[in-house]
C-alpha positions in Angstrom: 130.7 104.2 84.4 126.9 103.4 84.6 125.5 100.8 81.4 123.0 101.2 79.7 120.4 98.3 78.5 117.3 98.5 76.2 114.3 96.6 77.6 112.7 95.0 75.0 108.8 94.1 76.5 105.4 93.9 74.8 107.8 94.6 71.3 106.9 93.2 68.0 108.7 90.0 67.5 109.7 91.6 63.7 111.4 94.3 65.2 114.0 92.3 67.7 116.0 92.1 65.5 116.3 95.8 64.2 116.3 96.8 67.3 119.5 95.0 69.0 121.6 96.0 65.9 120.7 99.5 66.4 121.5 99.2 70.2 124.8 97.4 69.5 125.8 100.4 67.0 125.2 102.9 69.2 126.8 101.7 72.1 123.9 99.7 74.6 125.3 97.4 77.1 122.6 94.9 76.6 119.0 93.8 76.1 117.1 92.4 78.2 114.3 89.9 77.3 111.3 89.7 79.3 109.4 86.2 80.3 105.9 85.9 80.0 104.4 82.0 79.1 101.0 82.6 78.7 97.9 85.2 79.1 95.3 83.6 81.6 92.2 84.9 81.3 91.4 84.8 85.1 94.2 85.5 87.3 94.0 84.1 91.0 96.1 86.5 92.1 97.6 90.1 91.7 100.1 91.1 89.8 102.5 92.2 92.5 104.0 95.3 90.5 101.4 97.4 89.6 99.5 99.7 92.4 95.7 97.4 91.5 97.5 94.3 90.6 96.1 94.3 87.1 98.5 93.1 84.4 100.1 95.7 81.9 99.7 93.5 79.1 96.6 91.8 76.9 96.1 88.4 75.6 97.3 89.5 72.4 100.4 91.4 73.7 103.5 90.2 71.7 105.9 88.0 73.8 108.6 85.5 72.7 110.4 82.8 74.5 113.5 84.8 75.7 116.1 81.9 75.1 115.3 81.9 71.4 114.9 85.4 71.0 118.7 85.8 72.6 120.1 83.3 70.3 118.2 85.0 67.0 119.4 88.5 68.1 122.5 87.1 68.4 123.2 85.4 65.1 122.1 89.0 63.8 125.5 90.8 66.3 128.5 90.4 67.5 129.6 92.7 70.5 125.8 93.1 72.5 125.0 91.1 75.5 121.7 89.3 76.3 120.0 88.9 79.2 116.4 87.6 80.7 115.0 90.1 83.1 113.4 87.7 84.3 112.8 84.6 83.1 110.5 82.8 85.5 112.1 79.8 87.1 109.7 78.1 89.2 107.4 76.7 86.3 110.3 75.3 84.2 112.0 71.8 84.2 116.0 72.8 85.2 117.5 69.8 83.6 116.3 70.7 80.1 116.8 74.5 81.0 120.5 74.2 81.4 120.6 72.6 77.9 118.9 75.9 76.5 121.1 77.8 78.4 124.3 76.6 77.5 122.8 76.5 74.2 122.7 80.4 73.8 125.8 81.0 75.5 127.6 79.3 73.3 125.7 80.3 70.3 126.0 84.0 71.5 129.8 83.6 72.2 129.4 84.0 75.9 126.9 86.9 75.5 124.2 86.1 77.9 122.8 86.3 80.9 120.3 84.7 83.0 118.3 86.9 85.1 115.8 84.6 87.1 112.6 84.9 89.6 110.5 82.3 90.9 107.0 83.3 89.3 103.7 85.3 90.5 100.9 83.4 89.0 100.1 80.1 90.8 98.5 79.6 87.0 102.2 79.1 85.3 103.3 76.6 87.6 100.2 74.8 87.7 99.6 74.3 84.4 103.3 73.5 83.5 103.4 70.6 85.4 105.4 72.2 88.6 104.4 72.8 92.3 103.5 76.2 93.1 103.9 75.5 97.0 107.4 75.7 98.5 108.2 77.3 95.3 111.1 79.0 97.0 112.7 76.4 98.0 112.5 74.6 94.8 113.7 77.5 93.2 117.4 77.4 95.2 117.5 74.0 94.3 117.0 75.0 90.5 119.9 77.2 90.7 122.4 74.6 92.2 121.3 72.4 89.2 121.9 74.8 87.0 125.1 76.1 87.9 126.3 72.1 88.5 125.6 71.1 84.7 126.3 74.5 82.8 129.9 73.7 84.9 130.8 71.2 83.1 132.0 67.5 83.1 130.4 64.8 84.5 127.7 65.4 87.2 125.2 64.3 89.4 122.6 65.4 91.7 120.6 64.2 94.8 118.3 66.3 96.0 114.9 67.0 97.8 113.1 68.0 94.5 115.5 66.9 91.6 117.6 63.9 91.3 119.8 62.1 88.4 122.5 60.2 88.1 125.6 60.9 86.7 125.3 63.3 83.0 127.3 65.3 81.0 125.7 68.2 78.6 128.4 69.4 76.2 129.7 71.8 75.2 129.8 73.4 78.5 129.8 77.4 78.2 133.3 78.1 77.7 132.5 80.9 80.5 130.5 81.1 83.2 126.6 81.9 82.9 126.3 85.2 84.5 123.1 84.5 87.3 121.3 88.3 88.2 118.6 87.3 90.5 115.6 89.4 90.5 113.3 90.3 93.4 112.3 92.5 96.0 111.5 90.5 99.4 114.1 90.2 101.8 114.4 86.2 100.9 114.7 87.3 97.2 117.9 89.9 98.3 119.2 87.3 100.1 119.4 84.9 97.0 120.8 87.3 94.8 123.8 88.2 97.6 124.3 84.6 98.3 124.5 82.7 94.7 123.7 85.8 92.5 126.3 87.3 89.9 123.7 90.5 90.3 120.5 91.7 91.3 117.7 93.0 89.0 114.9 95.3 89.5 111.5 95.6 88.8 109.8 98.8 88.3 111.3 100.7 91.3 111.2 104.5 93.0 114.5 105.8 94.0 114.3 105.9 97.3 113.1 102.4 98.0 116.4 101.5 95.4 118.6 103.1 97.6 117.4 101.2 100.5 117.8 97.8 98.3 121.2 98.3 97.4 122.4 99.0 101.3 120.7 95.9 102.5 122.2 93.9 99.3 125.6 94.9 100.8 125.0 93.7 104.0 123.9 91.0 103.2 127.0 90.3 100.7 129.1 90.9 103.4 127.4 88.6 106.1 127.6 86.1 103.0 131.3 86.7 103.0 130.8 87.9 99.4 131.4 91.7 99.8 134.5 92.0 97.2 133.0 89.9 94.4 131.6 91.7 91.6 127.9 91.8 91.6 125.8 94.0 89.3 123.3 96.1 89.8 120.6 96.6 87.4 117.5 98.8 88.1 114.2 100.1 86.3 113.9 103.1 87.8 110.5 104.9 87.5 111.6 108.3 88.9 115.4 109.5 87.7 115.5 110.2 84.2 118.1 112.8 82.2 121.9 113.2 82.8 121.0 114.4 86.5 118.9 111.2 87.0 121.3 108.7 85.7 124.0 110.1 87.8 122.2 109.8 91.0 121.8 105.8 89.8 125.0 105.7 89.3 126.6 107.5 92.3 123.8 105.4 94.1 125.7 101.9 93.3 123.5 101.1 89.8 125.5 99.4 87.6 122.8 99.0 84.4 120.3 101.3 83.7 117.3 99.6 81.9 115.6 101.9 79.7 113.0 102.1 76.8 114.0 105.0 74.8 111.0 105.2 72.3 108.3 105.1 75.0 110.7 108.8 76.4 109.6 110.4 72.5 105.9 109.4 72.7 106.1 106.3 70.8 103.9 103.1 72.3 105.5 99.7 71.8 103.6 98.9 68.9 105.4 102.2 67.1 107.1 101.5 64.0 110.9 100.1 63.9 112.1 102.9 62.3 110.8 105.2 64.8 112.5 103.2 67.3 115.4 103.1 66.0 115.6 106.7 65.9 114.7 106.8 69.4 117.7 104.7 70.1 119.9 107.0 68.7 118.8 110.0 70.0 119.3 108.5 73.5 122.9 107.0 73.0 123.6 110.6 71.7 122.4 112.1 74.5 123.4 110.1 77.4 126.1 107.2 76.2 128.0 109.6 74.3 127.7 112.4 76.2 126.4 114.9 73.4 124.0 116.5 76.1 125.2 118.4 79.2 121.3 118.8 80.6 
């Protein structure tokens, strides 16, 4: 059975709240909190998911950091799950990132997850203190310092881009830190098969899905990973209604991201209530299976 998340971008920081407590009553999966750090007002490059690489946002677009928005949506639930999607790894520091992280899992109760990509504006690095070239690179050696200190115990780590002696951050997550790794370049699917708990979309068309997923599975099996769990979770931009969401599901899509007011004709700056309504209407329709169309 297909899940369904609510994807909570360019929404009003008073509404978060609202929101996830409405998606947790009616029977969401999970939210997924979007990254942005900053609006520069010249980009040096394109924005690489829109057809004329302009952004989709302004410079007065609501965004919050995703960290503390998942651990204040969480004091206000108890069942909903959390998760970035994505939060942009390459500008940040991953020493003090695992601290946030196994900060919010533990103050969620093991409720979130980290979805992760390196980063499209050289801007973000840059002016974050961090190396936009060999960014890649950088980025694999984030996620083994991650995964090493949300572990547990005593660690230490030597490598080509980070290195510390022997620390301890506690309290560990009492369960591991789910890691969905976004992207769509062939070195992005082969980091999600080979560390990823899960891959994560951008906004994608069907077809070019369906293609994504096969090579994901071959490349979990030359990984020797084929028979671990691994999520899938897609913004689909083409299959909506019960007959859509099938043909995700039947496809391999494990989460289906949605945004249910935007389906009734209600921007992101609609009111809450509106929303919520929205939310209802949806989990009625497709969660609970009140709609055979």
């Amino acid at each position: 059975m297909v899940d369904f998340t609510v994807a909570v971008a360019m929404t009003p920081l008073d509404q978060l709240t609202g929101i996830a407590q409405t998606a947790e009553e009616c029977g969401f999966s999970s939210i997924a909190l979007p990254d942005s750090l900053f609006f520069m007002e010249k980009q040096s490059v394109d924005y690489p998911y829109t057809p004329d690489g302009s952004r989709m946002w302004t410079p007065d677009t609501p965004w919050v950091d995703p960290l503390i928005a998942a651990a204040s949506m969480g004091a206000a639930t108890s069942t909903i799950r959390f998760y970035t999607q994505v939060l942009k790894l390459g500008s940040r520091n991953p020493v003090l990132l695992a601290r946030q992280v196994g900060s919010v899992a533990n103050l969620t109760g093991n409720r979130f997850g980290l979805g992760v990509g390196i980063g499209w504006a050289p801007e973000e690095f840059e002016w974050c203190g961090a190396p936009y070239e060999r960014r890649g690179k950088r980025v694999d050696e984030m996620i083994e310092v991650l995964s090493l200190i949300l572990g547990g115990g005593m660690v230490e780590h030597h490598g080509e881009f980070f290195d510390f002696d022997r620390l301890q951050m506690s309290p560990a997550p009492t369960a591991p830190v789910p890691l969905y790794v976004g992207g769509h370049t062939d070195v992005a699917l082969r980091r999600a098969a080979r560390v990823g708990d899960g891959w994560t979309s951008a906004m994608i068309k069907f077809d070019d899905l369906v293609a994504v997923i096969a090579r994901l599975r071959e490349l979990r099996e030359e990984y020797g990973r084929a028979d671990v769990p691994f999520e899938i979770q897609a913004v689909c931009v083409d299959r909506f209604g019960s007959s859509g969401y099938a043909e995700l599901a039947d496809a391999g899509v494990t989460d289906i991201l949605v945004v249910p007011w935007i389906f009734d004709g209600h921007g992101f700056d609609s009111p809450l209530d509106a929303k919520q309504e929205s939310l209802r209407r949806f989990a009625d329709k497709y969660i609970h299976g009140k709609d055979a169309a």
